[in-house]
FIVEX-354329 format. One record per residue (C-alpha): residue in one letter; z, y, x. Coordinates in steps of 0.2 Angstrom, whole numbers, plus 5000, padded with zeros to 4 digits. Layout:
BEGIN
AZYX
...
***
This chain:
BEGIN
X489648285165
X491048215153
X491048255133
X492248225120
X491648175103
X492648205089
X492148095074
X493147985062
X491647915055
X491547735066
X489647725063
X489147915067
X490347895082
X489647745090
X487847805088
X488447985094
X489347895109
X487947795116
X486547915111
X487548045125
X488147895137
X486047835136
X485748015141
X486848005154
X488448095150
X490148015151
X490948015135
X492748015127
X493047955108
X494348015098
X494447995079
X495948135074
X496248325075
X498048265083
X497148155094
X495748305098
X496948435101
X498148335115
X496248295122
X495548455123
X497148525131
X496748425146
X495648515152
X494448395160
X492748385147
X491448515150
X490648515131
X491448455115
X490448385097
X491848425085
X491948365067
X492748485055
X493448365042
X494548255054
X496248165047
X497748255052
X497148425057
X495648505053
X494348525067
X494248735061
X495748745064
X495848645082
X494248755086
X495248915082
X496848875093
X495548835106
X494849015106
X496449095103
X497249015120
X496049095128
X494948895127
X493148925136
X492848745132
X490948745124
X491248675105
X489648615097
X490248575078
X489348425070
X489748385052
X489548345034
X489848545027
X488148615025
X488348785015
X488048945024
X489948995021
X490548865030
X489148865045
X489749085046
X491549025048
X491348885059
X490249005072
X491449165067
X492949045075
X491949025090
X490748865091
X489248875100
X488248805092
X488348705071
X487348555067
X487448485051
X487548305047
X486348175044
X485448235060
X484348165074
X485248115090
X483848185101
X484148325092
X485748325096
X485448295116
X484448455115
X485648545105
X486948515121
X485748545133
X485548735126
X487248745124
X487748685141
X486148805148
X487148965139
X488848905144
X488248915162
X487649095158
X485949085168
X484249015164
X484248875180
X485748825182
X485348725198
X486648655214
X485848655228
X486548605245
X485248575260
X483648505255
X484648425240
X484348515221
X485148485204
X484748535188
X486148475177
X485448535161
X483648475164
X484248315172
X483348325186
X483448305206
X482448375220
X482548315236
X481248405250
X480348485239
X479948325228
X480648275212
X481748105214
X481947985197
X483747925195
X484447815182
X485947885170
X487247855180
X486447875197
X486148045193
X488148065187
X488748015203
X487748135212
X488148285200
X489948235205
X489748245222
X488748415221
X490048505212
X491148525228
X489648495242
X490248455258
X491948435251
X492748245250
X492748175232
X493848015229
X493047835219
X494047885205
X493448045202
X491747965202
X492247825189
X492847985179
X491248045181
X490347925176
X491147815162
X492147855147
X493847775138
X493647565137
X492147575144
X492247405157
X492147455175
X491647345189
X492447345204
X491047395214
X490147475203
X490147655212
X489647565227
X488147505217
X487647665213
X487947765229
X486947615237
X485347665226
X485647835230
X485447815246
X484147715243
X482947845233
X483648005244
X483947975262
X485447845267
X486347975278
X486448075263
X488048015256
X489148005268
X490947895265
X492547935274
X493647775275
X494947765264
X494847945255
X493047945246
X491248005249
X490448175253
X488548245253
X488048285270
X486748445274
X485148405278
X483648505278
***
């Protein structure tokens, strides 16, 4: 699941970025409103932590031409602006959610997890696909009825792959997946990954058609 964070403070933004990536999201920094809005218009994060006083455009008024286009993008605000006014407006303009700065990061991992849980409109929002179940909310993964313990990035691989199960899904799109902006990526790091899977599921699981990418195969 990718996230932007928008943050110009370098030390809220770091702790922010690898409090996420620790809870196994993959995670884009970007530290402008101009910066934000070219981001957001890509259309490729699922959540975005949005600061309000950003340089160069305001983050209210970024979250307002969101919602006006027509932008389902979940917005959870995190800044500095505490008063009641400025938490009416900030959820007025469409936020999902406000938190207000100085605040606990597993606070914050749970305050994107409700969000993320209300964004997807039910109260379980699981894949399943065969014998295969994922809670991508809860983090969690079933397989045959048991409960199977991945790492981080294990378990974001495998969220990729069950968005579209069955379907082919290219290396690439798993890096995106899985890492963020400058973050280092080995070569066969994906392979690394998948291998474990494999490993912890059942090896015919993941599937991998030469020279295209990797599938999950049905089994009961």
């Amino acid at each position: 699941m990718r996230v932007l964070v928008v943050e110009d403070d370098p030390m809220i933004g770091r702790a922010v970025v690898a409090g996420l990536r620790h809870g196994g999201y993959a995670v884009d920094w970007v530290r402008d409103g101009g910066e934000a809005a070219l981001a957001i218009a890509n259309g490729v994060y699922e959540l975005a932590l949005l600061d309000l006083g950003l340089p160069r455009r305001d983050g209210l008024e970024i979250l307002k031409n969101v919602r006006r286009g027509g932008g389902k993008l979940p917005i959870l605000i995190i800044t500095a602006r505490d008063s009641v006014a400025d938490r009416i407006a900030g959820l007025d303009a469409g936020a999902d959610d406000y938190l207000v700065k100085p605040f606990n990061l597993e606070e914050l991992l749970a305050r994107v997890r409700a969000v993320l849980r209300r964004h997807e409109g039910r109260g379980c929002p699981e894949m399943t696909y065969g014998a295969l179940t994922v809670d991508p909310v809860g983090h969690r993964v079933f397989f045959q009825g048991a409960e199977v313990d991945l790492s981080a990035r294990e378990f974001a691989v495998l969220e990729a792959l069950m968005k579209e199960p069955g379907a082919v899904v290219s290396r690439e799109r798993l890096e995106d997946a899985v890492y963020g902006w400058g973050e280092e990526v080995e070569s066969n790091s994906i392979e690394v990954h998948l291998h474990h899977l494999r490993r912890k599921l059942k090896p015919q699981l993941i599937r991998n058609v030469r020279g295209v990418g990797y599938r999950i195969a049905r089994i009961v």
